[in-house]
PDB file of N, CA, C and O in Angstrom, chain B, residues numbered from 101:
ATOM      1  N   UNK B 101     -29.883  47.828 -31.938  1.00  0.00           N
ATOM      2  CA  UNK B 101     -29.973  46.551 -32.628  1.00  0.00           C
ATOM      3  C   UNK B 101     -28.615  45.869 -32.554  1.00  0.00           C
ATOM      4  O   UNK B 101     -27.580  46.290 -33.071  1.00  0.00           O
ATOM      5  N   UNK B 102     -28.736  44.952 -31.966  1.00  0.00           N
ATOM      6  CA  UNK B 102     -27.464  43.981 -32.052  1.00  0.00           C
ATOM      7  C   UNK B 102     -26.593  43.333 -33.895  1.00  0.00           C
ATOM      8  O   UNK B 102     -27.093  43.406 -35.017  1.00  0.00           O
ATOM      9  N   UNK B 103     -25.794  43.004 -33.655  1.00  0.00           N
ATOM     10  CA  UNK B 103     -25.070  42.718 -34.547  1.00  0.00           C
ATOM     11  C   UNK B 103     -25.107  41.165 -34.732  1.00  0.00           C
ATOM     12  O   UNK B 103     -24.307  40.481 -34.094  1.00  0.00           O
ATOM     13  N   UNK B 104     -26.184  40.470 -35.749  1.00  0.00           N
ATOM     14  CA  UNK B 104     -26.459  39.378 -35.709  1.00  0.00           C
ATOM     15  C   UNK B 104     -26.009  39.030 -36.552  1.00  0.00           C
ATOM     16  O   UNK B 104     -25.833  39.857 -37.446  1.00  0.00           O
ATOM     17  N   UNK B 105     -25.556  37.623 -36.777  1.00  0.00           N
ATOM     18  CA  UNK B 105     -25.201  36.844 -38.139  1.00  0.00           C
ATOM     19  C   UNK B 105     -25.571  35.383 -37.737  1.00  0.00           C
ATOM     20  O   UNK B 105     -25.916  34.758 -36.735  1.00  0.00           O
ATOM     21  N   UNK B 106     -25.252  35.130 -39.372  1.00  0.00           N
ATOM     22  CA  UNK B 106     -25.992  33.733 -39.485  1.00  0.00           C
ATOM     23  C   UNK B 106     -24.810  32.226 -39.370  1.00  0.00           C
ATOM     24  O   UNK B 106     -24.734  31.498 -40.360  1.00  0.00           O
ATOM     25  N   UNK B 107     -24.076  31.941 -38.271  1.00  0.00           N
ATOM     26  CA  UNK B 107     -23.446  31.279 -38.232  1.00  0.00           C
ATOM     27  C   UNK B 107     -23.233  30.055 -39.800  1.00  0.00           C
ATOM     28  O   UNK B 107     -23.999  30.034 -40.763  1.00  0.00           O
ATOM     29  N   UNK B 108     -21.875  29.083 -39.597  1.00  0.00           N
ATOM     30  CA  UNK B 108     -21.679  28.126 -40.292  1.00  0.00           C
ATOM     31  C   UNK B 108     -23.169  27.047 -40.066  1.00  0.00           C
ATOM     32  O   UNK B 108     -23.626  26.289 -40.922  1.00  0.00           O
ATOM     33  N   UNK B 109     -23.635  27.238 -38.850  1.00  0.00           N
ATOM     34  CA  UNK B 109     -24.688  25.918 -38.559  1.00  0.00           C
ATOM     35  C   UNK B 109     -25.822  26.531 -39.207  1.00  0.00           C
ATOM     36  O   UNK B 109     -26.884  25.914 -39.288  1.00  0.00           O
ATOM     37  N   UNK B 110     -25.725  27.358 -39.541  1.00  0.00           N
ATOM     38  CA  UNK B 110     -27.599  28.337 -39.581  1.00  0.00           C
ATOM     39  C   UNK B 110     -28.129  29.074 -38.986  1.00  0.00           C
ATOM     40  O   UNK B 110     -29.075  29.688 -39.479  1.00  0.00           O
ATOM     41  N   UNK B 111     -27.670  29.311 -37.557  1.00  0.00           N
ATOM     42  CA  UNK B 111     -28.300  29.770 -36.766  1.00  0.00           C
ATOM     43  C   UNK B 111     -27.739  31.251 -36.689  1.00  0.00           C
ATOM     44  O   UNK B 111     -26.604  31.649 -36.954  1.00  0.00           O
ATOM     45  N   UNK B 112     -29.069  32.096 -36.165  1.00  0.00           N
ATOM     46  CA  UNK B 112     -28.320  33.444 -35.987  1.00  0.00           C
ATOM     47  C   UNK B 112     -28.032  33.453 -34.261  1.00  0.00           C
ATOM     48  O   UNK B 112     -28.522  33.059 -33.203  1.00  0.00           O
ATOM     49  N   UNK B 113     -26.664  34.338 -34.916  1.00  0.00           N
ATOM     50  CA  UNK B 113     -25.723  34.588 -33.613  1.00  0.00           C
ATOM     51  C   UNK B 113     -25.683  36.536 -33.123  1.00  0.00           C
ATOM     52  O   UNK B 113     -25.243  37.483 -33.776  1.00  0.00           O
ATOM     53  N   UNK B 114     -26.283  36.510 -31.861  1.00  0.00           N
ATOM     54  CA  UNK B 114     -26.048  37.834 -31.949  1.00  0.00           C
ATOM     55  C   UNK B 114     -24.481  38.313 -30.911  1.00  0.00           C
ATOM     56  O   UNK B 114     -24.459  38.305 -29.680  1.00  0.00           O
ATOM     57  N   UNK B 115     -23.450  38.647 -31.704  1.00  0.00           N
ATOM     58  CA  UNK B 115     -22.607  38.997 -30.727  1.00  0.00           C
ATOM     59  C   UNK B 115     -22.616  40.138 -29.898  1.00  0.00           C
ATOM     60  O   UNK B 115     -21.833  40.134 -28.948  1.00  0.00           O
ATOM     61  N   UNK B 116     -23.430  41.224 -30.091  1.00  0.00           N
ATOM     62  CA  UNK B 116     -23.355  41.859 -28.661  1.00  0.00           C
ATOM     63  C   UNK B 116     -24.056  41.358 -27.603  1.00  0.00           C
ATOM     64  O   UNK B 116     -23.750  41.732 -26.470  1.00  0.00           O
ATOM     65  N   UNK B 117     -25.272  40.288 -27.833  1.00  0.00           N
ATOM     66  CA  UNK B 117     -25.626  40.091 -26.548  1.00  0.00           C
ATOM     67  C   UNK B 117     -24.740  38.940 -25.909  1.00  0.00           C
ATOM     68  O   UNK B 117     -24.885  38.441 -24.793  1.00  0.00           O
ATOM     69  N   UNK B 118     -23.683  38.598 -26.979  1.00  0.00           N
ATOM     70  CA  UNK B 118     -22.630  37.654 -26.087  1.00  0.00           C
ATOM     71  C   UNK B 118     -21.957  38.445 -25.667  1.00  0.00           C
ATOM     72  O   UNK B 118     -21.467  38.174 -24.571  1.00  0.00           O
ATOM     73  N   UNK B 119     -21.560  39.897 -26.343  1.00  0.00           N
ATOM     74  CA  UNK B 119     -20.554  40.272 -25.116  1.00  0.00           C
ATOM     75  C   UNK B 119     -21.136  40.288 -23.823  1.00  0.00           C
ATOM     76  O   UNK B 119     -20.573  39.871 -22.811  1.00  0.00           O
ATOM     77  N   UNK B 120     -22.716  40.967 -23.895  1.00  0.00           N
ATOM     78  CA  UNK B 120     -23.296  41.767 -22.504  1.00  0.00           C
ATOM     79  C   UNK B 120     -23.211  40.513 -21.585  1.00  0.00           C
ATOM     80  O   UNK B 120     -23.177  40.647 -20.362  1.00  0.00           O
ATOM     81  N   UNK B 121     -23.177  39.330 -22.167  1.00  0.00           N
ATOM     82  CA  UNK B 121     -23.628  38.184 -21.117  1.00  0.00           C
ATOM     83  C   UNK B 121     -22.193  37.866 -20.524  1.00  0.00           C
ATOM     84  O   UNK B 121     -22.056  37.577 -19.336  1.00  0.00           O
ATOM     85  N   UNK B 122     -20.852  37.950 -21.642  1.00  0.00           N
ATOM     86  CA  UNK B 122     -19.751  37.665 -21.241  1.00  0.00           C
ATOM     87  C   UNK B 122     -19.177  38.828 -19.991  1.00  0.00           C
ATOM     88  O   UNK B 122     -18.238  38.466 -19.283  1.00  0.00           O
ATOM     89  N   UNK B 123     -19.655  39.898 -19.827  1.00  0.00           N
ATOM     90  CA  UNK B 123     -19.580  40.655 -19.048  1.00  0.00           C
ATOM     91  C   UNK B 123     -19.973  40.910 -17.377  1.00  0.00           C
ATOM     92  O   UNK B 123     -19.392  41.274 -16.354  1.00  0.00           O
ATOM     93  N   UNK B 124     -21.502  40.422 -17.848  1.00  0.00           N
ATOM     94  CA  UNK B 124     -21.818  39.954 -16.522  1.00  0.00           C
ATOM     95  C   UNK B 124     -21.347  39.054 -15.664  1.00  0.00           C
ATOM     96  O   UNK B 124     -21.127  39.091 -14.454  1.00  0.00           O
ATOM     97  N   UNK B 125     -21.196  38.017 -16.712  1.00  0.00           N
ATOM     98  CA  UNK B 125     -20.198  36.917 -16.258  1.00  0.00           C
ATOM     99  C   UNK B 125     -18.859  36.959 -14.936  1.00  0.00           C
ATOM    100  O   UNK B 125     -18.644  36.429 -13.846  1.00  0.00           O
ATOM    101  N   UNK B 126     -18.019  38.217 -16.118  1.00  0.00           N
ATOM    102  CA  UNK B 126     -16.914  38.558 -15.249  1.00  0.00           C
ATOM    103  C   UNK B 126     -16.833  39.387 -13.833  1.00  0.00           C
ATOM    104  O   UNK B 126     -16.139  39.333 -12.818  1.00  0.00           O
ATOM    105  N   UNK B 127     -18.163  40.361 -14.431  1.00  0.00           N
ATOM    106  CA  UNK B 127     -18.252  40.984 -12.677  1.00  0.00           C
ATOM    107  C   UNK B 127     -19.185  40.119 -11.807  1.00  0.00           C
ATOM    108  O   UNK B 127     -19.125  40.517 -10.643  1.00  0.00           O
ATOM    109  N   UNK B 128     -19.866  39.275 -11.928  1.00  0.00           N
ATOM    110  CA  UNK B 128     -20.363  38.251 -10.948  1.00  0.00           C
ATOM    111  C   UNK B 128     -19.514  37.649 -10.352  1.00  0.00           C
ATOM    112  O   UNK B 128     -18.432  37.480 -10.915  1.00  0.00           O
ATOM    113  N   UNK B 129     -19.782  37.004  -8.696  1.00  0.00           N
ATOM    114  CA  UNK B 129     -19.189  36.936  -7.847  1.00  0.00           C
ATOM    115  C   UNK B 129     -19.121  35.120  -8.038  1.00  0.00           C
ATOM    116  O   UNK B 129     -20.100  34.398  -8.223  1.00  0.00           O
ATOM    117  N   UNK B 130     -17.646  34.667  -7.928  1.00  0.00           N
ATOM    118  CA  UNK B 130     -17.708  33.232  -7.826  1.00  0.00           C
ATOM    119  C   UNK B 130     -18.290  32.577  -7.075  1.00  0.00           C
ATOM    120  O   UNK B 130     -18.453  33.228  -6.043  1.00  0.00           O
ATOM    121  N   UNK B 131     -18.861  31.280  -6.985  1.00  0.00           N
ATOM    122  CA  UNK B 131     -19.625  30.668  -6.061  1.00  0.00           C
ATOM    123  C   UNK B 131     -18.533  29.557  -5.332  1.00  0.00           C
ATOM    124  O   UNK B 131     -17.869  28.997  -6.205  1.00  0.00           O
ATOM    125  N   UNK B 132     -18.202  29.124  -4.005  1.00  0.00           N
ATOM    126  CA  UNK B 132     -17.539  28.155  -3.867  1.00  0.00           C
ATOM    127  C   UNK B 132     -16.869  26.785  -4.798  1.00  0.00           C
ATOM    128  O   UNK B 132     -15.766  26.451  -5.228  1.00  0.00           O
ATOM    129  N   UNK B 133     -17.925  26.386  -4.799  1.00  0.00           N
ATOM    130  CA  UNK B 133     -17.010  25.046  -5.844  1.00  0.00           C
ATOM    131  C   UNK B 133     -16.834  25.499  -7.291  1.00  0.00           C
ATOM    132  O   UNK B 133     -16.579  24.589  -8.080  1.00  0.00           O
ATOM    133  N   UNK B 134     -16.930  26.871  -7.844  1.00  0.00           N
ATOM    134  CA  UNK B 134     -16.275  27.568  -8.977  1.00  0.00           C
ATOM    135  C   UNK B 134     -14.824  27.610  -8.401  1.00  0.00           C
ATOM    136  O   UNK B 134     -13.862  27.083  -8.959  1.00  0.00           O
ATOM    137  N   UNK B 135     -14.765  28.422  -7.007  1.00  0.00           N
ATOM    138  CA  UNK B 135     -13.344  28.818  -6.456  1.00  0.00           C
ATOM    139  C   UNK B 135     -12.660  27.591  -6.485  1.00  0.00           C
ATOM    140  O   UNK B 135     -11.887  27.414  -7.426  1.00  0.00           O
ATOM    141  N   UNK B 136     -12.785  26.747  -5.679  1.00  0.00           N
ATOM    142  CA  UNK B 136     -12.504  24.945  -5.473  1.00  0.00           C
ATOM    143  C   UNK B 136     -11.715  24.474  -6.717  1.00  0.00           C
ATOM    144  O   UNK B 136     -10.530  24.145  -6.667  1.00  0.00           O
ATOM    145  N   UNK B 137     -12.617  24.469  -8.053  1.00  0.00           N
ATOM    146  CA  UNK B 137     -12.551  23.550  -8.659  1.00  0.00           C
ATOM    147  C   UNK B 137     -11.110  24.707  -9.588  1.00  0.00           C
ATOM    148  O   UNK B 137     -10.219  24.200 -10.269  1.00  0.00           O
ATOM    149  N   UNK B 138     -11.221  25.875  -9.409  1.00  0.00           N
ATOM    150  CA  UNK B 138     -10.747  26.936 -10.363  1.00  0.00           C
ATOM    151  C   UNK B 138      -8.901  26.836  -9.228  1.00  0.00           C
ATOM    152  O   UNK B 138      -7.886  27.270  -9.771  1.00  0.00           O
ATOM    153  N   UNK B 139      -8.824  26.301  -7.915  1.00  0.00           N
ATOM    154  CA  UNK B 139      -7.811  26.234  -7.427  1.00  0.00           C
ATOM    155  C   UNK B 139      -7.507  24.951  -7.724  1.00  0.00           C
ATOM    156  O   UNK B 139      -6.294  24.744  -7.733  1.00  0.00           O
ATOM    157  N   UNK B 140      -8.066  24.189  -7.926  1.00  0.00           N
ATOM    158  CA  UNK B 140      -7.364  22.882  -8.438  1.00  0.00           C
ATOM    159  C   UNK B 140      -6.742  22.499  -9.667  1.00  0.00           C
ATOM    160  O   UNK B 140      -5.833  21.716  -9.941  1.00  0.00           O
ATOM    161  N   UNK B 141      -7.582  23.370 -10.430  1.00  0.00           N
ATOM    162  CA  UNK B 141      -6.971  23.584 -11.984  1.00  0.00           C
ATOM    163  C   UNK B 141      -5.903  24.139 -11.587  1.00  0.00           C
ATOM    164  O   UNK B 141      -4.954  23.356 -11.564  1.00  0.00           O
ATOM    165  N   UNK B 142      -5.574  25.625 -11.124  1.00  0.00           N
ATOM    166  CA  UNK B 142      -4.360  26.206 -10.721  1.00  0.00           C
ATOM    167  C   UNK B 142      -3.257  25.269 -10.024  1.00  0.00           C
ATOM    168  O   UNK B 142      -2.089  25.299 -10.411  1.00  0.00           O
ATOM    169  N   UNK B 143      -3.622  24.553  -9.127  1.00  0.00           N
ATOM    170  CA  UNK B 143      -2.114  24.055  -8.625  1.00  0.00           C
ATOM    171  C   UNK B 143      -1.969  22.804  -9.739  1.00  0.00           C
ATOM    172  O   UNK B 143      -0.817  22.400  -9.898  1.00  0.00           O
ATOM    173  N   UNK B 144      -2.558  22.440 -10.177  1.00  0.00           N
ATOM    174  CA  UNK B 144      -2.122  21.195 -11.465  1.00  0.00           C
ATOM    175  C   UNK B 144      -1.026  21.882 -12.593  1.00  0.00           C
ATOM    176  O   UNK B 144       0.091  21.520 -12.963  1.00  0.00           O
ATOM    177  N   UNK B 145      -1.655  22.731 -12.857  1.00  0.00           N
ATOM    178  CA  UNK B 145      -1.304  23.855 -13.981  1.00  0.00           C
ATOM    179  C   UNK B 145       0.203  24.215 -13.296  1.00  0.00           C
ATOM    180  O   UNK B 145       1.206  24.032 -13.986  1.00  0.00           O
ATOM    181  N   UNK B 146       0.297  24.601 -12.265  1.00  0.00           N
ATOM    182  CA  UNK B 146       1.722  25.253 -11.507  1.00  0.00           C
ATOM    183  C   UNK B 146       2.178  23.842 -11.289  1.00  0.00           C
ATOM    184  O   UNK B 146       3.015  24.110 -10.427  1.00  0.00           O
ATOM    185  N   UNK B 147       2.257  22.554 -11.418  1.00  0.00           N
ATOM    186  CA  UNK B 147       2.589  21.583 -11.309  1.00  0.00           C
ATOM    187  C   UNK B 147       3.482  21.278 -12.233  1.00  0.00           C
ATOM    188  O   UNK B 147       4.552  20.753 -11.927  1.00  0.00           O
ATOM    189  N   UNK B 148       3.074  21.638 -13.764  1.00  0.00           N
ATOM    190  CA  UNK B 148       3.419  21.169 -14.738  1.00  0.00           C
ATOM    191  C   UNK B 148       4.761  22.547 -15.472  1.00  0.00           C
ATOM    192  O   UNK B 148       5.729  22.435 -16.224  1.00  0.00           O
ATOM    193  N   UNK B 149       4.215  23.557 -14.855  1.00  0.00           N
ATOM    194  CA  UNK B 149       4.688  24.813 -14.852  1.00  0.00           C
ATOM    195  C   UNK B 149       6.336  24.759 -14.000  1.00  0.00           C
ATOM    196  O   UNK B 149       6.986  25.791 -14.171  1.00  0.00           O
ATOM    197  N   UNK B 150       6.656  24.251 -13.595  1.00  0.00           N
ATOM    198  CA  UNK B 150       8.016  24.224 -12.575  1.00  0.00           C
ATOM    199  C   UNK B 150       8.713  22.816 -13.569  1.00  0.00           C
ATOM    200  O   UNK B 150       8.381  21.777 -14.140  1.00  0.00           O
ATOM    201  N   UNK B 151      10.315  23.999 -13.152  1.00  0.00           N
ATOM    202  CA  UNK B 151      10.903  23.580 -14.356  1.00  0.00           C
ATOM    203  C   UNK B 151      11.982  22.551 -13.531  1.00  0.00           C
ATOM    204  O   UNK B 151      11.962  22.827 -12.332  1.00  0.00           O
ATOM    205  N   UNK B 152      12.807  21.571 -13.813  1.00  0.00           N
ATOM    206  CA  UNK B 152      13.851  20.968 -13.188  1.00  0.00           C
ATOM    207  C   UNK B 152      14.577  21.768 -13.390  1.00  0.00           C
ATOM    208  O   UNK B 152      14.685  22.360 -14.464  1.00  0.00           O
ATOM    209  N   UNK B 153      15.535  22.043 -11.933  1.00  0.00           N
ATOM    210  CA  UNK B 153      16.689  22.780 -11.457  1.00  0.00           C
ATOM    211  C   UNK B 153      17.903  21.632 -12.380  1.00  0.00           C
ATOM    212  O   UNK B 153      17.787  20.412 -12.486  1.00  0.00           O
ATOM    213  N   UNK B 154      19.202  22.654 -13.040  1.00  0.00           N
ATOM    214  CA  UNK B 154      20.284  21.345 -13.257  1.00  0.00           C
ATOM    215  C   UNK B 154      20.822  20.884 -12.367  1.00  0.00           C
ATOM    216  O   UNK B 154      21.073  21.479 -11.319  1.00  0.00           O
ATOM    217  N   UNK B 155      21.102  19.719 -12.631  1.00  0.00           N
ATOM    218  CA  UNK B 155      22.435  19.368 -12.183  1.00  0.00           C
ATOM    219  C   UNK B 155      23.648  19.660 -11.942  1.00  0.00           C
ATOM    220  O   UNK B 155      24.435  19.965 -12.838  1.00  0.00           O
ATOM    221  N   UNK B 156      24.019  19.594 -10.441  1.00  0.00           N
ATOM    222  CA  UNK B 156      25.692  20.200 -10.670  1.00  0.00           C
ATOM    223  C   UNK B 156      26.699  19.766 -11.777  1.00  0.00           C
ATOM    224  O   UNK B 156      26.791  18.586 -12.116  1.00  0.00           O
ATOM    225  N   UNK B 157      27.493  20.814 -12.360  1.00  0.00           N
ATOM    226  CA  UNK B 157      27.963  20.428 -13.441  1.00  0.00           C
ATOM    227  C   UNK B 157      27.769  20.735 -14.697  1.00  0.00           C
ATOM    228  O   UNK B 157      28.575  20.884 -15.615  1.00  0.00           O
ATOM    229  N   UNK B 158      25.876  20.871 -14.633  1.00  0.00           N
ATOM    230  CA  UNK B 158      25.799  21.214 -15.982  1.00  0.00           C
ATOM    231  C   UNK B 158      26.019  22.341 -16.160  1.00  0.00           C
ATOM    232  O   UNK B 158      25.605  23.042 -15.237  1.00  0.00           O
ATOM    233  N   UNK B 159      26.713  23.098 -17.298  1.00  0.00           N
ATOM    234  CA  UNK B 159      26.663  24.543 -18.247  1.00  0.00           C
ATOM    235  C   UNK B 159      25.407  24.425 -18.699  1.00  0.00           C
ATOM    236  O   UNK B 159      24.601  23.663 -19.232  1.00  0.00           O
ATOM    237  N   UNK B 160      25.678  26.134 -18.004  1.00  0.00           N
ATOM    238  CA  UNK B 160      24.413  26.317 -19.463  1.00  0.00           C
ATOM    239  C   UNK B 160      25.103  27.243 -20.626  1.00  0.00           C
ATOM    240  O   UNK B 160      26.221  27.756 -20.635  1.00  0.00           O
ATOM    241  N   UNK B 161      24.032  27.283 -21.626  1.00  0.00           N
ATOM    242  CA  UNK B 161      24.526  27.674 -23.137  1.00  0.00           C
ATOM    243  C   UNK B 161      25.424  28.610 -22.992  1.00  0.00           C
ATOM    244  O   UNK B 161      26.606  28.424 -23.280  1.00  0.00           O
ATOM    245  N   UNK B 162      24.802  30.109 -22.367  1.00  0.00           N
ATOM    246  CA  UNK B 162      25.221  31.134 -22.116  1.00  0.00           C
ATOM    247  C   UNK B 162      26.822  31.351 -21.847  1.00  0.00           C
ATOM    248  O   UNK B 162      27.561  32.208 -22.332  1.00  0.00           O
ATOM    249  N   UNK B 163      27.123  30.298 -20.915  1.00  0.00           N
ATOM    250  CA  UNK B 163      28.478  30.426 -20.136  1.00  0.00           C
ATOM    251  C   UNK B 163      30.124  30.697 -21.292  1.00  0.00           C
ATOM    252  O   UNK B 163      30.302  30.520 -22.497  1.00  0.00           O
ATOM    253  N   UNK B 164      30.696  31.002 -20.594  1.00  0.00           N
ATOM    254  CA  UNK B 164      32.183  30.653 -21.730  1.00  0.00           C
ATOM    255  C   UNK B 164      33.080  30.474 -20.913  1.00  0.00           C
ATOM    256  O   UNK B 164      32.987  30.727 -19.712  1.00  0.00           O
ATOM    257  N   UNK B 165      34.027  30.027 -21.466  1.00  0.00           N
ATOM    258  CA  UNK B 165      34.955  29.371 -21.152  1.00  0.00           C
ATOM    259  C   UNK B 165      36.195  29.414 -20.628  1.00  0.00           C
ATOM    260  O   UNK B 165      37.145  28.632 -20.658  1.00  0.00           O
ATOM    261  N   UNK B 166      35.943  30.889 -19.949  1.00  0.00           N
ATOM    262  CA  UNK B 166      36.177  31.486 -19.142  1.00  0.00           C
ATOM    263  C   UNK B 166      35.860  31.265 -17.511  1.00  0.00           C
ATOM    264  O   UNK B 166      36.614  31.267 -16.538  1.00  0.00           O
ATOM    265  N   UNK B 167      34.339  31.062 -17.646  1.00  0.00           N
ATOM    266  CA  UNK B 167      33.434  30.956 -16.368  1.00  0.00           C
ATOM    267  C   UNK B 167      33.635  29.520 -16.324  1.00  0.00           C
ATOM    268  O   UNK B 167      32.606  29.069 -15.820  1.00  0.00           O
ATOM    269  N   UNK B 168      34.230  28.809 -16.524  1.00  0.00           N
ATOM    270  CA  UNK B 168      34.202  27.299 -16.290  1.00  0.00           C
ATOM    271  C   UNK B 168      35.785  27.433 -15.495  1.00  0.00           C
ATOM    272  O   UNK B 168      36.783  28.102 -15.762  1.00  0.00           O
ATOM    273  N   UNK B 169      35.320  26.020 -13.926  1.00  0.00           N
ATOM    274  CA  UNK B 169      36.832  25.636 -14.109  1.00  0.00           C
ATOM    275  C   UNK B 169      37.434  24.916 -14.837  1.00  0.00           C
ATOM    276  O   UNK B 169      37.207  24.389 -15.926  1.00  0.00           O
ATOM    277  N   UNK B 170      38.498  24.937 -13.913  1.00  0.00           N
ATOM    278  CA  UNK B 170      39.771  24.730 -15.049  1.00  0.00           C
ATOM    279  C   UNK B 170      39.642  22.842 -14.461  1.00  0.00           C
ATOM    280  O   UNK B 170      39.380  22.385 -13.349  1.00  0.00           O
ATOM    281  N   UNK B 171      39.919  22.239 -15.612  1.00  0.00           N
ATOM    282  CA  UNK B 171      40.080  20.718 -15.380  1.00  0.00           C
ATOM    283  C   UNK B 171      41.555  20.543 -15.415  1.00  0.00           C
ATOM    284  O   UNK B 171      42.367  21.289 -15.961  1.00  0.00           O
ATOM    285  N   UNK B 172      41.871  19.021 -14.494  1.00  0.00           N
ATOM    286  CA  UNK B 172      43.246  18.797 -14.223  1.00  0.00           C
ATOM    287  C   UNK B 172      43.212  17.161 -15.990  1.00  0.00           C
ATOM    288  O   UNK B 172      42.698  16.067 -16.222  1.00  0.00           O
ATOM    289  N   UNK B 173      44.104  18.136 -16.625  1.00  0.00           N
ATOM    290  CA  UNK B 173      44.249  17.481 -17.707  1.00  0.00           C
ATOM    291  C   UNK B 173      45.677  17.085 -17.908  1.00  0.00           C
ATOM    292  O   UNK B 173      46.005  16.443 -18.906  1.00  0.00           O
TER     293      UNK B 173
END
């Protein structure tokens, strides 16, 4: 017997047969425009994911003041 409850809406929810379905899910084999659409999400995603390189010049936090040159003052 599954583990049913009666959701906020009313309705009963059985969660093991969501796992069994979420399962199948994962070992089923993608279909093309799943792959397609699932690589396009990916390179958008790695789009937003890449960070700006600094600028020459800039320190970062880490550094001291040591590792810096020396300025003609």
């Amino acid at each position: 017997m599954g583990t049913k409850v009666r959701s906020a809406r009313g309705e009963m929810v059985d969660f093991d047969l969501l796992k069994v379905k979420q399962q199948i899910v994962i070992q089923s084999p993608l279909s093309e425009p799943v792959k397609e659409r699932q690589e396009d999400v990916d390179r958008k995603m790695r789009r937003h994911l890449r960070r700006k390189k600094p600028a020459d010049g800039v320190v970062a936090a880490d550094d001291t003041e040591e590792d810096l040159p020396e300025s003609n003052q």
